[in-house]
C-alpha positions as CSV (number, residue, x, y, z in Angstrom):
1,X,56.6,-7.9,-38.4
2,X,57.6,-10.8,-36.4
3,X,57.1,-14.8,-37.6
4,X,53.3,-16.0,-37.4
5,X,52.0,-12.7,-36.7
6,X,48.5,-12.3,-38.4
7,X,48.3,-9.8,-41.3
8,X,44.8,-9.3,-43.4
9,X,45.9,-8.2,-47.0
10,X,42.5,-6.9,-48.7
11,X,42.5,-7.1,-52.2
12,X,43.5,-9.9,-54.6
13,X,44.6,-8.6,-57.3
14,X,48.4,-8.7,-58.5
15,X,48.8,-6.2,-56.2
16,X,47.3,-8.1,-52.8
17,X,48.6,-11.6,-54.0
18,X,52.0,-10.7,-54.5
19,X,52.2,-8.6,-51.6
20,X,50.6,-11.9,-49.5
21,X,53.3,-14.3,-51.0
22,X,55.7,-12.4,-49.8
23,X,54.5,-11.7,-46.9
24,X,53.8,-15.0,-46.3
25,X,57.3,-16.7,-47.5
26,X,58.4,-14.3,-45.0
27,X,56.8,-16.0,-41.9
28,X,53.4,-14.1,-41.5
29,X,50.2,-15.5,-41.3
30,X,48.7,-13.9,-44.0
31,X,44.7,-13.6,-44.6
32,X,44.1,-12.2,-48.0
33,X,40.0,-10.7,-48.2
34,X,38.5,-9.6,-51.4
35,X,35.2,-9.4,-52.8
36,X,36.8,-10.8,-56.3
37,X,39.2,-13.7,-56.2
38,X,41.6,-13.2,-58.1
39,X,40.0,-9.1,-58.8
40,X,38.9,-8.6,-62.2
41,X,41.2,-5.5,-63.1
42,X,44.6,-7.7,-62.9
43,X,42.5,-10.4,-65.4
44,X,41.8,-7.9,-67.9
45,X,45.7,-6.6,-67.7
46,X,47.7,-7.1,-71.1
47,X,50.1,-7.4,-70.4
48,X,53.8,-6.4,-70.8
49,X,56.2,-5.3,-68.3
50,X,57.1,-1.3,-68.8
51,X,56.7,1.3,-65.9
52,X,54.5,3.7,-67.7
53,X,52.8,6.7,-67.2
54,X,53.0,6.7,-63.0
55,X,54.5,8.4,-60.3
56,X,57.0,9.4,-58.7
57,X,59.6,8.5,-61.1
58,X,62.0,7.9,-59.0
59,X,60.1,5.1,-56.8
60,X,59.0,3.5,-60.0
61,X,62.1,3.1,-61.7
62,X,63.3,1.5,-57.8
63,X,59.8,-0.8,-58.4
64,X,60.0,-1.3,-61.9
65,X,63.5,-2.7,-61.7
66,X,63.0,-5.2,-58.5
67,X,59.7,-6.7,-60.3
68,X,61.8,-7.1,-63.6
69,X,64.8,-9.5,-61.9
70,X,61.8,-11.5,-60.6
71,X,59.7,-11.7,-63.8
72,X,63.3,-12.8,-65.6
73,X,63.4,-15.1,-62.9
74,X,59.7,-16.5,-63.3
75,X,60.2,-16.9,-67.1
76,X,62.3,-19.9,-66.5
77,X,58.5,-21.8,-65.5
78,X,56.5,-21.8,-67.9
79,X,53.8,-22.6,-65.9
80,X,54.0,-19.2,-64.6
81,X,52.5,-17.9,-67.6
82,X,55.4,-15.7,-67.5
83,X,57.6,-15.4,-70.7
84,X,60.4,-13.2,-72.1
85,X,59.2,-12.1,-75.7
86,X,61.1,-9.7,-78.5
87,X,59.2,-7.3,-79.8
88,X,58.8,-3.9,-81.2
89,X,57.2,-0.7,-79.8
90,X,56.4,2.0,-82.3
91,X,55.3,5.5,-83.0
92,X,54.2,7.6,-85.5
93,X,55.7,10.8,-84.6
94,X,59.3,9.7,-84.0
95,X,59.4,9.8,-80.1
96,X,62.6,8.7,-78.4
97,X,62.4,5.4,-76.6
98,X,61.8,6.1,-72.8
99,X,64.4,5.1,-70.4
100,X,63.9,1.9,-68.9
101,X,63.5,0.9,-72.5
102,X,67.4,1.4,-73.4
103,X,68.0,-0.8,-70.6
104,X,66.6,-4.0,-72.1
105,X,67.9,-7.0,-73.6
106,X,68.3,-6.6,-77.5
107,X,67.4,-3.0,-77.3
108,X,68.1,-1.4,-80.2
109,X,66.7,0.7,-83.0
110,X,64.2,-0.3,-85.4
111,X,65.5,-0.2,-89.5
112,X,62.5,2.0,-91.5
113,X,61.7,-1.4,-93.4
114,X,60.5,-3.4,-90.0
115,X,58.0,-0.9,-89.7
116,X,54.2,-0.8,-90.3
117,X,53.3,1.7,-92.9
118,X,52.5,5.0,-91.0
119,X,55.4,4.7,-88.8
120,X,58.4,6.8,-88.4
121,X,60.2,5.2,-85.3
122,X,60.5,2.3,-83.4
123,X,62.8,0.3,-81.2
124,X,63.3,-3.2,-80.9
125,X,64.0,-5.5,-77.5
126,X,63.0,-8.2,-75.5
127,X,60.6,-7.9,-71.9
128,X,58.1,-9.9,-69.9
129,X,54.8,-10.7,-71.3
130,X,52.2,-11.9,-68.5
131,X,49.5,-14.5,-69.1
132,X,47.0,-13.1,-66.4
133,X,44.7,-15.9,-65.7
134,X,47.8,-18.1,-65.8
135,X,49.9,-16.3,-63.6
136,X,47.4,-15.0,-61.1
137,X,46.8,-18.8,-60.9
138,X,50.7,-19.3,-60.1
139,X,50.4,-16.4,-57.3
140,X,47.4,-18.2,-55.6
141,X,49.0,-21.5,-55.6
142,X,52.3,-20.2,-54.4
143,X,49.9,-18.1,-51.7
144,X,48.3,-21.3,-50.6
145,X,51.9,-23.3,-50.5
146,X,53.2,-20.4,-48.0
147,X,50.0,-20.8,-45.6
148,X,48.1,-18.2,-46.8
149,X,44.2,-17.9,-46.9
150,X,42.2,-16.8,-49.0
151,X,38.4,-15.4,-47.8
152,X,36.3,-13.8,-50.6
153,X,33.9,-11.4,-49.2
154,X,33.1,-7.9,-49.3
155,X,34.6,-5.1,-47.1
156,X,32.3,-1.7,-46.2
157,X,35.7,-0.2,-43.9
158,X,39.3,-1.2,-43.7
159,X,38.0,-1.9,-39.8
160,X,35.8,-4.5,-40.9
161,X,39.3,-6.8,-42.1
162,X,40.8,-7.5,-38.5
163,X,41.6,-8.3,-36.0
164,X,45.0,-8.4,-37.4
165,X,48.2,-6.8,-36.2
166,X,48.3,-5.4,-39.1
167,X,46.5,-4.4,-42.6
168,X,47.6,-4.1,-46.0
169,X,45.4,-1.9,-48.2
170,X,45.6,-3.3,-52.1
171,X,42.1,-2.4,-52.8
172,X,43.1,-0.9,-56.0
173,X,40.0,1.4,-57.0
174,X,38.0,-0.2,-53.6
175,X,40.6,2.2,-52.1
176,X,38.4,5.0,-52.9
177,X,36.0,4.1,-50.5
178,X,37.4,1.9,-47.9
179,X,40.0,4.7,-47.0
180,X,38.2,6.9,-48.5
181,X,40.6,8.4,-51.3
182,X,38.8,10.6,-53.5
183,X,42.4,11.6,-55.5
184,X,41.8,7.8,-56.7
185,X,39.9,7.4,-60.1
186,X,39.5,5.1,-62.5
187,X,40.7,4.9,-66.2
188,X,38.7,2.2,-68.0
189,X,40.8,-0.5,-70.0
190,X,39.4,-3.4,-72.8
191,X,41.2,-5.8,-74.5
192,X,40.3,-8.7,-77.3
193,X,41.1,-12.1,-76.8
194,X,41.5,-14.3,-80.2
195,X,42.9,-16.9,-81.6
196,X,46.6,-16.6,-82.5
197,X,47.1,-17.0,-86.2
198,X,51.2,-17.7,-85.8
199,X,52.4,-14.8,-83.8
200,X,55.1,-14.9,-81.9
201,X,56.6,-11.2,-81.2
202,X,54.7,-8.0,-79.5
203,X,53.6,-4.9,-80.8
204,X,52.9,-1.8,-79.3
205,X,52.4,1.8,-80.4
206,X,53.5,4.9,-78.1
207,X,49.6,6.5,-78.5
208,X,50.7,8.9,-75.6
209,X,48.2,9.9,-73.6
210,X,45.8,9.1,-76.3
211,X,42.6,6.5,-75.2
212,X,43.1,4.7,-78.2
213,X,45.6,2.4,-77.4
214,X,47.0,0.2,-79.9
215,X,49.1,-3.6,-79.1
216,X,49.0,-7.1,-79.6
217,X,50.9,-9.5,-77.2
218,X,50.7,-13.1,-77.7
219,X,50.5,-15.8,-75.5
220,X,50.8,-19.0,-77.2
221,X,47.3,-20.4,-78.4
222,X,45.9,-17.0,-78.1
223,X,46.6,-13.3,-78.9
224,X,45.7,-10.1,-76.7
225,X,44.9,-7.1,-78.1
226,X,44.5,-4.1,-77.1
227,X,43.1,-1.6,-76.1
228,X,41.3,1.7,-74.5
229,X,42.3,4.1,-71.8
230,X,39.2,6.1,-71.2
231,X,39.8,8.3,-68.2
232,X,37.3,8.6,-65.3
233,X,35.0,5.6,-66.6
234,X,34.2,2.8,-64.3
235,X,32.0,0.6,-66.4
236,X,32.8,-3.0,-66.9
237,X,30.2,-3.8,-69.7
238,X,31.6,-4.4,-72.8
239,X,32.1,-2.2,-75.7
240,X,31.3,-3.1,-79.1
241,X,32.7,-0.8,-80.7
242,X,35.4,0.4,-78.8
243,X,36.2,-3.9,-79.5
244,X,35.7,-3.0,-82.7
245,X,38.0,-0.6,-83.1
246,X,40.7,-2.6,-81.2
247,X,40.3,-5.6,-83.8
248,X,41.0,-2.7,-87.2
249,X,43.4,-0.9,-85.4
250,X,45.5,-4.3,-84.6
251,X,44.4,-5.8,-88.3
252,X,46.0,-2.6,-90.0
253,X,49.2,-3.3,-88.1
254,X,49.2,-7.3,-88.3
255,X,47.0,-8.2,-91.2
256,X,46.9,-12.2,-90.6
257,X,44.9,-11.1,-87.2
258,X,42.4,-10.1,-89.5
259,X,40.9,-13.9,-89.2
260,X,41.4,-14.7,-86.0
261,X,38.5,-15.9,-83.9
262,X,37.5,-13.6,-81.0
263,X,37.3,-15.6,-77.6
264,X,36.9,-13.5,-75.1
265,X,37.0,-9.3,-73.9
266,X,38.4,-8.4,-70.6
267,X,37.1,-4.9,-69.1
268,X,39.1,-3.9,-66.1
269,X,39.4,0.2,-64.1
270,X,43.0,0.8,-63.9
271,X,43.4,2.4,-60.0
272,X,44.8,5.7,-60.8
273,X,46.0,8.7,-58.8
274,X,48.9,11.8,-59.3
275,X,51.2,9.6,-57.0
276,X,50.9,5.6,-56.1
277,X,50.6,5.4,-52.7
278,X,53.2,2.9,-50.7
279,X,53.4,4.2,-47.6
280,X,52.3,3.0,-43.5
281,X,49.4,4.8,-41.6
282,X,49.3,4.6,-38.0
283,X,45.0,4.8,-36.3
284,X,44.2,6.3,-33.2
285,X,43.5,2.9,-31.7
286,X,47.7,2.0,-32.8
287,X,46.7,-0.7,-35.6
288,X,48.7,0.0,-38.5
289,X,47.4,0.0,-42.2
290,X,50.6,-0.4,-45.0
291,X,48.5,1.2,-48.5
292,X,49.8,-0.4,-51.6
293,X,47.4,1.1,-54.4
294,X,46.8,3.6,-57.2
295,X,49.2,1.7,-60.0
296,X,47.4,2.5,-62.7
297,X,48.4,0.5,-65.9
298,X,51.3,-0.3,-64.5
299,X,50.2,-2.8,-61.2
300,X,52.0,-6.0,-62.9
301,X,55.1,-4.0,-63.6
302,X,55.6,-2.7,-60.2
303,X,54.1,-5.6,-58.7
304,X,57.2,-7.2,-56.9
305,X,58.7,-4.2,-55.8
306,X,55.9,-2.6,-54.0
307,X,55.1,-5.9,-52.4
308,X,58.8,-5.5,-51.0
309,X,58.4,-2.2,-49.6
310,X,55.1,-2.9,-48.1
311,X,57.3,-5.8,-46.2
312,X,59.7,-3.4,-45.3
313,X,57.1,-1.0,-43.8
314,X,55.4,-3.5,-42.1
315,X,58.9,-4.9,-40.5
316,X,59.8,-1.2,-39.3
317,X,56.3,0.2,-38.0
């Protein structure tokens, strides 16, 4: 990739935006497409910073790490609507914190009485927490600053984005089609907006691989909770009882959110697949497509770093 050369990045979710700012503070001329500006799924997002439940392990933990010196980096702006947070994370069947999680700032275990009735374990430390509509604000802004445009339309083919000398595919679950990729599927996600009744710590459960997910983050003047993980759905409509059963599951855990005034409920597909794909592909005609999709629940987390490696793919093709 060479200064002023044209890339399209399709897609404009975290995903594509943070993969255009960096493409763009590195000297590209970078034309971001999407049908949604920014994409609905990285709206709905949480969300807390924590590599969980993708692939390969070994390029996560490598992605994981390089978004987490930025997002420490970003918390010093609070306009970023990027903050670090202490908080606990929780199970009921005395699982072993993962990890990445022993690696963080006031990591430690969790004494039996700073637990919620019901649970056994729990650890303790301090992480990112993301204000979405905030921070994907701060990404289209910083975008803009770097020269970047930003064209909101829909894409039939990857062919219909150029001419460029190059594309970057952050389509997220558009991937399916525009590549096509039919490994990619969705895992439906909802989460509660209310009013935050004085809460200034996290709380998440390990559920597993259960789709009952169960978390509160707070973000100043409001509280998201969360959440579902309901594998192979697509639907964005709302769900009043699975928003229901967000609201009693949180209210158990934190009784004061019992009050709290619902604003909104954010409904996003989580682009999932066996393996994210970072990698280059090369046409018959020579243009050359980077892919940077299939993150699952963990696009924010992993953000920075793939939006690094799709750089360095693009500088070496």
């Amino acid at each position: 990739m060479t200064a002023g050369e044209r890339v399209v990045v399709v897609g404009a979710g975290v995903a594509g935006l943070t993969t255009a700012v960096v493409l763009a503070e590195a000297g590209a001329s970078v034309h971001v497409i999407a049908e949604q500006v920014p994409g609905g799924t990285s709206l709905a997002a949480g969300a807390m910073w924590g590599p969980y439940l993708v692939e390969p392990k070994d390029k996560v933990d490598q992605w994981g790490q390089r978004s987490l010196e930025i997002f420490r980096e970003l918390a010093q702006d609070p306009a970023t609507g990027v903050r670090l947070t202490s908080g606990i994370e929780a199970s009921r069947t005395a699982e072993a914190a993962p990890d990445w999680a022993a690696t963080l700032p006031g990591f430690r275990p969790c004494e039996r009485a700073e637990l919620p009735a019901g649970f056994t374990a729990g650890y303790r430390f301090t992480v990112p927490l993301i204000d979405m509509p905030t921070y994907l604000d701060y990404l289209l802004r910083r975008l803009r600053d770097a020269g970047g445009v930003v064209e909101q339309r829909r894409l039939t083919s990857l062919s219909d984005a150029g001419p460029a000398s190059a594309i970057v595919n952050c389509a997220g679950l558009g991937a399916r089609d525009l590549v096509p990729d039919p490994d990619l599927r969705a895992i439906r996600g909802q989460h509660v907006v209310v009013t935050n009744p004085g809460l200034t710590e996290f709380f998440s459960e390990d559920t597993g691989l259960s789709p009952d997910l169960l978390c509160f983050y707070p973000h100043g003047d409001t509280v998201v909770l969360g959440g579902t993980a309901i594998d192979g759905e697509g639907d964005l409509a709302p769900d009043d009882k699975a928003a229901a059963g967000i609201l009693a599951r949180c209210a158990e855990v934190e009784p004061r959110l019992d009050e709290a005034r619902v604003l909104e409920h954010r409904i996003g597909a989580r682009p999932t697949r066996a393996t994210i794909r970072v990698e280059s592909d090369r046409w018959e005609d020579g243009s050359v497509v980077v892919h940077n999709y299939g993150h699952g629940g963990a696009g924010v987390t992993l953000s920075w770093g793939c939006a690094e490696e799709a750089r360095t793919l693009l500088a070496t093709k």
